[in-house]
C-alpha positions as CSV (number, residue, x, y, z in Angstrom):
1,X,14.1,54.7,-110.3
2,X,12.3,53.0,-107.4
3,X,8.8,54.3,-109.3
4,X,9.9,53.1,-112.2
5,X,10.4,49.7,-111.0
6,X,7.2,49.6,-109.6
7,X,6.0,50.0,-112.8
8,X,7.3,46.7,-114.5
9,X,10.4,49.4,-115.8
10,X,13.6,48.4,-115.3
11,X,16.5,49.9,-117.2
12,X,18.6,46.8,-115.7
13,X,16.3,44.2,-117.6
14,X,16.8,46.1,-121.1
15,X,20.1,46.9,-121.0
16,X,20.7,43.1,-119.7
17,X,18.1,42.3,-122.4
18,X,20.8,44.6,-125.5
19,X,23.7,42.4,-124.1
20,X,22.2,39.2,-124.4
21,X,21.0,40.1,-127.9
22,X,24.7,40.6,-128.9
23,X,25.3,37.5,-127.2
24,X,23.3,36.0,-129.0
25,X,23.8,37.3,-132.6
26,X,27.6,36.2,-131.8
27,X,27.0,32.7,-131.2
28,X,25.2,32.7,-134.7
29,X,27.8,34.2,-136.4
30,X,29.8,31.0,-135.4
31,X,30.2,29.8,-139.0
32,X,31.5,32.9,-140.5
33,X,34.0,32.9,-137.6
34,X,36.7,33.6,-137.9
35,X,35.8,36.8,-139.2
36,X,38.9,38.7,-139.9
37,X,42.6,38.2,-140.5
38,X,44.5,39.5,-137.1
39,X,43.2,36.5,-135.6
40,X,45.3,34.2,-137.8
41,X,48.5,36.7,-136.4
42,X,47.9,36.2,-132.7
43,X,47.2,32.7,-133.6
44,X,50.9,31.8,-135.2
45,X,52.1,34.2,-133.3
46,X,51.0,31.8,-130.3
47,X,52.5,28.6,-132.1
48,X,56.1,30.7,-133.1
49,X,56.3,31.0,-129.1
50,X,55.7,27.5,-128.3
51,X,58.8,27.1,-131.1
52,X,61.0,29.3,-129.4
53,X,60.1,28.1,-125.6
54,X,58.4,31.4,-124.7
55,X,58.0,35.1,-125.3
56,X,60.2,36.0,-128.8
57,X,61.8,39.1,-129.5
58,X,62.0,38.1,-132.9
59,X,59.3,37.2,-135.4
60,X,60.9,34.1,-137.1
61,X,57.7,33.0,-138.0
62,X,56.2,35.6,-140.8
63,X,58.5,36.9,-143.5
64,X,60.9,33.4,-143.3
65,X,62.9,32.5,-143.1
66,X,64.5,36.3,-142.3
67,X,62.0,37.4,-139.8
68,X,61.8,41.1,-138.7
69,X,61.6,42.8,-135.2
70,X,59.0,41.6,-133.0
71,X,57.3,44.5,-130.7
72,X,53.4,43.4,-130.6
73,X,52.6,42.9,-126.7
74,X,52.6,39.2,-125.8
75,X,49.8,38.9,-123.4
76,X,46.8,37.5,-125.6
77,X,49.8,35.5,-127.4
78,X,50.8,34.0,-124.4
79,X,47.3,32.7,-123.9
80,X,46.6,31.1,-127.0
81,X,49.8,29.6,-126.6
82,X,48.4,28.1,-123.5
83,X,45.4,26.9,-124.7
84,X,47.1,25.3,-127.9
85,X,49.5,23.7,-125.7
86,X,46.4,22.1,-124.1
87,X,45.6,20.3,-127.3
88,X,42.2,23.2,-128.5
89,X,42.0,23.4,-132.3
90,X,42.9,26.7,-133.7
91,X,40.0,27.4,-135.5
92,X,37.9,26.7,-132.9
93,X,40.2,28.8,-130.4
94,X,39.9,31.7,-132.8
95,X,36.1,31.0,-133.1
96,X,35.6,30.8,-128.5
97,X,37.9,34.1,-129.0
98,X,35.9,36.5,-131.6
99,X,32.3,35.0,-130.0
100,X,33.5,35.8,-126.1
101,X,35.6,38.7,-126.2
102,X,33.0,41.4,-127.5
103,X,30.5,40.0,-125.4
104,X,32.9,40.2,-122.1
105,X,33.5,44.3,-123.1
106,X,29.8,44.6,-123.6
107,X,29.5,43.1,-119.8
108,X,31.9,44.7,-118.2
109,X,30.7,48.0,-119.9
110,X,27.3,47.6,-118.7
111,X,28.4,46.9,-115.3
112,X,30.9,49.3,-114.8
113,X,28.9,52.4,-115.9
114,X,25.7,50.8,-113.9
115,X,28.1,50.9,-110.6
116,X,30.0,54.4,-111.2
117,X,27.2,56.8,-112.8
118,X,23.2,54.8,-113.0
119,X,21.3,52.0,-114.6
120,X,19.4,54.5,-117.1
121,X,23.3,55.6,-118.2
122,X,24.4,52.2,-119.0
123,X,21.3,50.8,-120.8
124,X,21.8,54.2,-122.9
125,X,26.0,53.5,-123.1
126,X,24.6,50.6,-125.1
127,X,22.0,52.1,-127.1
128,X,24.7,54.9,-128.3
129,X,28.3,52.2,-128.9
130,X,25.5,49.7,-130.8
131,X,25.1,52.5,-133.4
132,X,28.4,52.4,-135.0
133,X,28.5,48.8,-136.6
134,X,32.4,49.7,-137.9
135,X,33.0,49.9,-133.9
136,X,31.0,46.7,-133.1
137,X,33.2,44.7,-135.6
138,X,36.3,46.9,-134.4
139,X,35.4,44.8,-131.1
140,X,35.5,41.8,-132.4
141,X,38.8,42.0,-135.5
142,X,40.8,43.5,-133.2
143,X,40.7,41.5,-130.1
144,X,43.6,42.3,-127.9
145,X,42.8,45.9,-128.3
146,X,39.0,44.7,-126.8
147,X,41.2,43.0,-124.0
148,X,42.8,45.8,-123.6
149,X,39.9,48.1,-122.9
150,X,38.3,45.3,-120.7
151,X,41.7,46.0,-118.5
152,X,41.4,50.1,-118.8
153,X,37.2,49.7,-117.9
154,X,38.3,47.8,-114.8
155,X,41.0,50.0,-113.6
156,X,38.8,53.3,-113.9
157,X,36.6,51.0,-112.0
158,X,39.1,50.5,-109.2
159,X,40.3,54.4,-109.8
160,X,37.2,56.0,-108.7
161,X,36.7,53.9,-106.0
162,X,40.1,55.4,-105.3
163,X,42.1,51.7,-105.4
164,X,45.7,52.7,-106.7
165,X,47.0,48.5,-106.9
166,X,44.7,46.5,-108.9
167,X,44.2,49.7,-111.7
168,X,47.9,49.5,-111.7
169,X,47.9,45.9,-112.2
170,X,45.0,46.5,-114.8
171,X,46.8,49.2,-117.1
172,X,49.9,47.2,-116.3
173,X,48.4,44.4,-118.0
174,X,47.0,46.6,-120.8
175,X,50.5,47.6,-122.0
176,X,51.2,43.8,-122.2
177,X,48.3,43.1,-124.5
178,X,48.4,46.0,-127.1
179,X,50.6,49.1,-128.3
180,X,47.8,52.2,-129.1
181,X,44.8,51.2,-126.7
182,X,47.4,50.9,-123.5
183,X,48.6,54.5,-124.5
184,X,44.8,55.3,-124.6
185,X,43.9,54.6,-121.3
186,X,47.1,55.7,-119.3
187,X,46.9,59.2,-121.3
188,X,42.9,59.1,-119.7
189,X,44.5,58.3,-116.8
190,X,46.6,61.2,-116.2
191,X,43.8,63.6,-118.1
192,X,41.6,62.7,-115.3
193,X,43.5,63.4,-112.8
194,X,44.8,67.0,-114.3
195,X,41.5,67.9,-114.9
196,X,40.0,66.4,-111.6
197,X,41.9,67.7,-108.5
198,X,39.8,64.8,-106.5
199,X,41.9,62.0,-108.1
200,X,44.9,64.2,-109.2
201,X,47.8,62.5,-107.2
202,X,46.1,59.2,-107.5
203,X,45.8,59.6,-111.2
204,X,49.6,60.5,-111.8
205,X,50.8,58.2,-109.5
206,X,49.1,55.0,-111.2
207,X,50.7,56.8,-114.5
208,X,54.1,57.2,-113.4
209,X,54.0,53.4,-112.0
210,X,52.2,51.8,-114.8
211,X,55.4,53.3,-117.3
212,X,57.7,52.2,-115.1
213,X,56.1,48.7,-114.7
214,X,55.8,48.4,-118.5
215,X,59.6,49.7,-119.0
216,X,60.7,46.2,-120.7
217,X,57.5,46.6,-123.1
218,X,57.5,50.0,-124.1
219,X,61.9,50.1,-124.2
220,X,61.5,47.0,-127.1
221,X,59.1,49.3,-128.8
222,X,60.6,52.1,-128.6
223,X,64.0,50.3,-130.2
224,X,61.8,49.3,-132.7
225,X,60.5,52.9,-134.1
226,X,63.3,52.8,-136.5
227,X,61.7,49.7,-138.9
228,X,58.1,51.3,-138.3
229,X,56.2,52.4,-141.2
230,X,52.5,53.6,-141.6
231,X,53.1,54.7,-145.5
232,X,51.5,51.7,-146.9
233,X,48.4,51.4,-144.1
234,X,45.6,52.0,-146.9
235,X,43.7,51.9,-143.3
236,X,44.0,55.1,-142.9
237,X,42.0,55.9,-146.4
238,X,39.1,53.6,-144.7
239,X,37.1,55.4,-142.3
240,X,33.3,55.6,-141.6
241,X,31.5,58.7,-140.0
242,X,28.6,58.3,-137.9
243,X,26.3,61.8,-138.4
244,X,23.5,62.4,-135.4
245,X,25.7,60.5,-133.0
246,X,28.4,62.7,-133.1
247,X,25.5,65.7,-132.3
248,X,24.6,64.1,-129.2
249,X,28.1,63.8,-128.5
250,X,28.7,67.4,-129.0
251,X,25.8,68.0,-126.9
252,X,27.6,65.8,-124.3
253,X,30.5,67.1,-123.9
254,X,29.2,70.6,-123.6
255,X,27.3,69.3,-120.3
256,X,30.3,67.7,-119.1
257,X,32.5,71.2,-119.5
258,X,29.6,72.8,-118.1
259,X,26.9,71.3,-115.1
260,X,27.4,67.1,-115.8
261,X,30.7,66.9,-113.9
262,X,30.5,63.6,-112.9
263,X,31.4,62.6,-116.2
264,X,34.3,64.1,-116.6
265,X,35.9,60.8,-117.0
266,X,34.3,60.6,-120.7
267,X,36.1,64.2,-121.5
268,X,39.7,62.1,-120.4
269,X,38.7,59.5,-122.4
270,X,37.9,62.1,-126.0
271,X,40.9,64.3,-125.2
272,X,43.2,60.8,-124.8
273,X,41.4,59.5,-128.0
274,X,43.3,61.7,-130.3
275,X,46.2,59.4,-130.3
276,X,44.8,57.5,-132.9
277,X,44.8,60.5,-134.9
278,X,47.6,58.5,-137.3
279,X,44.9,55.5,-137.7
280,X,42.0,57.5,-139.0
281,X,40.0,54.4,-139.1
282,X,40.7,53.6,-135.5
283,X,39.5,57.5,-134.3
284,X,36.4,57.6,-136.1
285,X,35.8,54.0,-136.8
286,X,36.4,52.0,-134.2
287,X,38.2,52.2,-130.9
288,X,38.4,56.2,-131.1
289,X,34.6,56.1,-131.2
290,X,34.5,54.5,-128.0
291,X,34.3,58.1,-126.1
292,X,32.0,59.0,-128.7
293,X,29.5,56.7,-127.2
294,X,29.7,57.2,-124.2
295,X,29.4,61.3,-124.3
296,X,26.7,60.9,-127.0
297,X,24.6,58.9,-123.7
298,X,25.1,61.8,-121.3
299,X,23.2,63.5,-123.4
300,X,20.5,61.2,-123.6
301,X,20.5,60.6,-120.1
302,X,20.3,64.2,-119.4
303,X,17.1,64.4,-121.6
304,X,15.8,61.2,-119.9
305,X,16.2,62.9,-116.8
306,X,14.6,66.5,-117.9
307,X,12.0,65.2,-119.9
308,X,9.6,64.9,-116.8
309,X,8.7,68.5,-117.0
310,X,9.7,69.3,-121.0
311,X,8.0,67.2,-123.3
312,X,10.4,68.3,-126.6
313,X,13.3,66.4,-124.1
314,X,11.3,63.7,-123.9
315,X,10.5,63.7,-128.1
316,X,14.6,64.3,-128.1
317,X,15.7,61.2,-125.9
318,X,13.3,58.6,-127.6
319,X,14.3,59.8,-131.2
320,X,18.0,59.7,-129.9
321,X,17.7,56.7,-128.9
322,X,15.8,54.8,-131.2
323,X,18.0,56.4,-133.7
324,X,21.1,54.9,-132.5
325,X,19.8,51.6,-132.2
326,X,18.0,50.9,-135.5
327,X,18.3,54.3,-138.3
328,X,21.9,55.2,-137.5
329,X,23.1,56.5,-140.7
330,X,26.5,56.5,-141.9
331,X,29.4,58.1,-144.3
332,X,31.8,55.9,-145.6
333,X,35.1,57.2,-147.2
334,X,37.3,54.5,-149.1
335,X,39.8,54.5,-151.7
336,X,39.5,53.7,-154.8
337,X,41.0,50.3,-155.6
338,X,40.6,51.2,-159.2
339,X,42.0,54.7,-159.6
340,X,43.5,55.2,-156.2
341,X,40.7,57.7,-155.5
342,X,38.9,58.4,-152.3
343,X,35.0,58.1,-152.5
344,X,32.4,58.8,-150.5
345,X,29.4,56.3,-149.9
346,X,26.5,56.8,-147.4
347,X,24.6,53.9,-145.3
348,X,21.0,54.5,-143.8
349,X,20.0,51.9,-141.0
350,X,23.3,51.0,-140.0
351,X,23.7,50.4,-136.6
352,X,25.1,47.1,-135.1
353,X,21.7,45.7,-134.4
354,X,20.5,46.7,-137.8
355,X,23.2,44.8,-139.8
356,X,23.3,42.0,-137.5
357,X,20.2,41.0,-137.9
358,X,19.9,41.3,-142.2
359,X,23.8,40.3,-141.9
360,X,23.4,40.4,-146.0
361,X,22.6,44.1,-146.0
362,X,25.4,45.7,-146.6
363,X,28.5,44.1,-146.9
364,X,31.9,46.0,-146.9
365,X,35.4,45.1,-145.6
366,X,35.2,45.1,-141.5
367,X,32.6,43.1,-142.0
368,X,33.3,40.5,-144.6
369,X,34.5,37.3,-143.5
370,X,37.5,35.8,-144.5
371,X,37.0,32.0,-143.5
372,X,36.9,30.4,-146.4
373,X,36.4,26.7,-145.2
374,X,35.8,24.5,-148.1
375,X,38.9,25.4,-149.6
376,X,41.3,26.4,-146.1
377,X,40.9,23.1,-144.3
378,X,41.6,20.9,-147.5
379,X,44.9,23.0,-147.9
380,X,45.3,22.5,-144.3
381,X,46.3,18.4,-145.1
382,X,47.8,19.2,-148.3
383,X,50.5,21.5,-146.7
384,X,50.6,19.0,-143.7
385,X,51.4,15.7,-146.2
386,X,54.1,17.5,-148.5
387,X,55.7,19.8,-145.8
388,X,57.5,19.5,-142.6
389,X,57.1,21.8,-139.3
390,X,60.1,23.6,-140.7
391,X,59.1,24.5,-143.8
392,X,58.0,27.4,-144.9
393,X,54.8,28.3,-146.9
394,X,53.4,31.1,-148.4
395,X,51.0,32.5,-151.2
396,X,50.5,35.1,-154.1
397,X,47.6,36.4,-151.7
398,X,49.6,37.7,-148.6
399,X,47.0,37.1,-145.9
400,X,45.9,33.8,-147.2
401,X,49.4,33.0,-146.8
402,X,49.4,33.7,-143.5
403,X,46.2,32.0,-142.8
404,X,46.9,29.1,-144.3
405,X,50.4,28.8,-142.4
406,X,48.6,29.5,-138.7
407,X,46.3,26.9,-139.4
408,X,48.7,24.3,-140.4
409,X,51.5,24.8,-138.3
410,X,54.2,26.4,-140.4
411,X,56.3,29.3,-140.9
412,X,55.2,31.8,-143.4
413,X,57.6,33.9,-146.0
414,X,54.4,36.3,-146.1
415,X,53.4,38.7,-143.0
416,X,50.6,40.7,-141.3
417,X,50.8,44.1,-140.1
418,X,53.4,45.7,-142.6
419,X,54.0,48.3,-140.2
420,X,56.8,46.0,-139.2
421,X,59.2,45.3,-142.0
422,X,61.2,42.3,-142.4
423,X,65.3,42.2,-142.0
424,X,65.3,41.9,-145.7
425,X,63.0,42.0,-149.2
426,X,63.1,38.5,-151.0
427,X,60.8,36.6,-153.6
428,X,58.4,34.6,-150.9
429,X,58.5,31.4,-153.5
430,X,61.9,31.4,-153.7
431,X,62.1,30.5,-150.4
432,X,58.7,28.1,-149.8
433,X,58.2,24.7,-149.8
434,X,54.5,25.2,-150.2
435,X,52.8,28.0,-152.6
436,X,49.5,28.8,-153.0
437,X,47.8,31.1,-155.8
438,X,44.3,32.1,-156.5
439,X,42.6,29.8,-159.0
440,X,42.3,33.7,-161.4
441,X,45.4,34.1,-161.1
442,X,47.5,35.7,-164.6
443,X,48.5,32.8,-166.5
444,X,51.4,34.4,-168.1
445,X,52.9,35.2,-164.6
446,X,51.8,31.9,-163.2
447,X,53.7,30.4,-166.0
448,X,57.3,32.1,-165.0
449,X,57.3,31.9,-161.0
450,X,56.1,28.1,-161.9
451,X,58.8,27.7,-164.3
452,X,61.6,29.4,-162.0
453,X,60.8,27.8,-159.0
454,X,60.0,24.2,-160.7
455,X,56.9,24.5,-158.6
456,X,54.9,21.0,-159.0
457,X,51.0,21.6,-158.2
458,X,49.9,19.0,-155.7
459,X,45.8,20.3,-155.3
460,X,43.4,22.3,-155.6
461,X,40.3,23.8,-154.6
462,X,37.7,26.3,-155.9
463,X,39.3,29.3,-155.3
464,X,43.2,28.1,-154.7
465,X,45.9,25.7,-156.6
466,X,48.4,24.5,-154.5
467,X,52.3,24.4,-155.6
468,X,55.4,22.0,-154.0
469,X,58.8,23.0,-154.6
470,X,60.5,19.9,-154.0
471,X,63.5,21.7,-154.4
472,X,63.7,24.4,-151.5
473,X,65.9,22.9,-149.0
474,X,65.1,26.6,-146.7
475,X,64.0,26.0,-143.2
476,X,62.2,28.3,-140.6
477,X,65.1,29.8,-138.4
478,X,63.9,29.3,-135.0
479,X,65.1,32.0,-132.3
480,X,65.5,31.2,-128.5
481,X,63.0,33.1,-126.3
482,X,63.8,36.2,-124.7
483,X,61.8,35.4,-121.8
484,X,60.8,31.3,-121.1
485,X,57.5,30.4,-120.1
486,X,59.0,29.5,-117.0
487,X,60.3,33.3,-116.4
488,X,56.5,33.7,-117.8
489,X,54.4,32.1,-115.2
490,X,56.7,33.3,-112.6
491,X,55.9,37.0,-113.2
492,X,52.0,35.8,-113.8
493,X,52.0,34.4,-110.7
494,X,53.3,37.5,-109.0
495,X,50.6,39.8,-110.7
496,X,47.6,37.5,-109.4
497,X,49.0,37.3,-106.0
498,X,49.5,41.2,-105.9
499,X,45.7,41.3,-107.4
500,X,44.8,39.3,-104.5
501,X,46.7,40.4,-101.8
502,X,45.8,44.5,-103.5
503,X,43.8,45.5,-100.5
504,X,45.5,44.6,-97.5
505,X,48.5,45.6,-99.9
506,X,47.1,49.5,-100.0
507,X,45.7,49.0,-95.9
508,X,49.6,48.7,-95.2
509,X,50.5,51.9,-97.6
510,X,48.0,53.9,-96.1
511,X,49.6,53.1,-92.6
């Protein structure tokens, strides 16, 4: 390393250098920001709290006025509610959100594998997560599961430093933020320690803590199995395959089992990764490929490492790694709109950098964004003049519904994340004050719901005509919080002070 340096080589420039790139390459993204739909979720999910007074055990705000169970984690919702509260936009909030988080992992990534293993391991951490652009935008559509393994990166941190409060706290906090990825990194939590008798009692004494902790969380989801449905997911017919990368991976995890065992943390992490087995898209697309990564750079930081005296590992570690960053090739399976059938479609030059920089190259769903501004933030002040905060709206589209309705303050009889169903089915006009339909949409079929509801169209852009039904007297139900923000900032307040008081905290134990 030290001769290296000397030379003007520093793997802690370039792999500063790849962060700052992504930085970068966010901040112009800002105009196609927001990118994808779950942020218009967490972002009326934010607003339905500040209705109710605090966290909500009930969803009153998608599928009104009926509602259905509400079991997403409230951490990041809490949040937004905060900075809402304060007076930020939405959109904007959204935008700060989908720039800053990805670029936060990508930090705290960096750092933590710099600090824990070398600087030539994290600049190549980097090189081998960049290659899968389906995990790159995973990082930035499905935010609180990045927040999530912000949290589980910072408690490993604390782990092998063999700290036992704050990666409590961490993981603690992870459970509060989002369902799969918490389950992720408290099953590589106990997996490390099984498999690593140096942090065995540690490991399964942070597990055994961090379920009890979470007990409130994980009993309201566990109550809510029974309305739980992944049958209509067509996520799990979307998936995309990287090829070479998961070579080096194999090649990775064979040193691990067998001379690398200092990284036997990324073995934990594979083995735990095989809960998203149920979200195909999530194990080989995007937060399952996570481990992926990371074993796929054990192998080229072995061959870094051997290539002073073999020049084929040397040939090996700069094709790997230029690979990864700029030729990464890809296999995409999809279903068939059409005729419901799967098909197979390959991508060459597909890595993160690759598409990020010729954003037009090729387009597909994870990466297509869905902020349509010319014709949202008009409908935005036509929902506002003919409807009231308790109104409800929705749309023939069921995501635009539920953009529209985040954005302009309202209840939506649409929903996100039909996982969840609602108490009951019902015709979402029926019920709306506002309707919106796609300017193609089938007259003959526009003609009856217009008819039955006595829907009046009040605007219109480009791609949307915009519907009031004078009529509907049906109001958003609002439900009391479960838990106040008082009760909220309370228990806040307790985690930073046991964050802060962790140390002397663990000095006492150890007495």
């Amino acid at each position: 390393m030290k001769k290296e340096e000397s030379r003007g080589f520093s793997w802690d420039f370039y792999s500063g250098i790849i962060v700052a790139v992504y930085a970068l390459f966010q901040v112009l993204r800002w105009g196609l920001l927001p990118q994808f739909m779950d942020i218009y979720y967490h972002i009326q999910t934010a607003w339905g709290f500040l209705q109710a007074g605090g966290y909500s055990g009930w969803d009153f705000w998608q599928y009104a006025p009926y509602g259905r169970l509400h079991i997403y984690p409230p951490f990041f919702h809490i949040v937004l509610a905060f900075f809402i509260k304060l007076g930020v936009d939405k959109i904007i909030l959204a935008k700060l959100c989908e720039v800053a988080i990805p670029v936060v992992f990508f930090v705290v990534l960096r750092n933590f594998t710099r600090r824990n293993f070398s600087s030539s391991f994290a600049f190549f951490s980097l090189i081998a997560l960049n290659a899968s652009f389906s995990f790159y935008n995973s990082l930035t559509n499905h935010l609180p599961a990045t927040l999530t393994a912000i949290f589980g990166l910072l408690a490993f941190d604390g782990i092998l430093k063999k700290q036992s409060i704050r990666p409590l706290l961490w993981l603690v906090l992870g459970f509060y933020t989002h369902i799969g990825m918490s389950w992720f990194w408290i099953m590589a939590v106990l997996l490390y320690g099984l498999i690593n008798k140096e942090y065995r009692r540690l490991g399964i004494t942070i597990f055994i803590s961090s379920l009890v902790l979470s007990g409130p969380i994980l009993f309201k989801q566990l109550v809510g199995l029974r309305v739980i449905s992944i049958s209509g997911i067509y996520e799990r017919y979307f998936c995309e395959f990287k090829t070479v990368e998961y070579l080096f991976a194999f090649l990775g995890l064979w040193l691990v089992l067998i001379r690398e065992k200092k990284f036997l943390f990324f073995l934990s992490l594979f083995m735990a990764s095989f809960i998203f087995l149920p979200y195909p898209y999530r194990f080989f697309s995007a937060q399952g490929y996570l481990p992926v990564g990371l074993l796929a750079a054990v192998s080229l930081d072995y061959l870094y490492k051997e290539a002073k005296g073999r020049a084929i590992f040397k040939y090996l570690c700069l094709f790997g790694a230029l690979y990864m960053f700029v030729l990464s090739a890809t296999v995409q399976m999809q279903l068939s709109e059409k005729d419901k059938k799967i098909r197979f479609k390959s991508y060459l030059a597909d890595s993160a950098f690759t598409n990020m920089l010729f954003p037009l190259k090729e387009k597909r769903t994870a990466s297509i964004s869905l902020w349509f501004p010319k014709d949202y933030l008009p409908i935005r002040e036509i929902i506002k003049i003919n409807s009231d905060e308790k109104d409800i709206v929705s749309s023939s589209l069921s995501y635009v519904g539920v953009c529209l309705a985040s954005i302009s303050g309202r209840a939506c009889a649409n929903g996100l994340f039909p996982e969840i169903t609602p108490l009951k089915r019902f015709e979402p006009f029926a019920v709306s004050k506002i309707a919106v339909t796609a300017i193609d949409e089938n007259p003959s079929w526009l003609a009856k719901v217009t008819k039955r509801y006595k829907l009046n169209k009040v605007g219109e852009t480009e791609m949307f005509d915009v519907y009031r039904n004078s009529a509907c007297s049906v109001k958003m139900q609002v439900r009391k919080a479960s838990v106040a923000f008082g009760w909220i900032i309370l228990l806040m307040g307790i985690w930073l002070a046991l964050f802060l008081k962790a140390k002397k905290i663990e000095g006492i134990l150890k007495k």
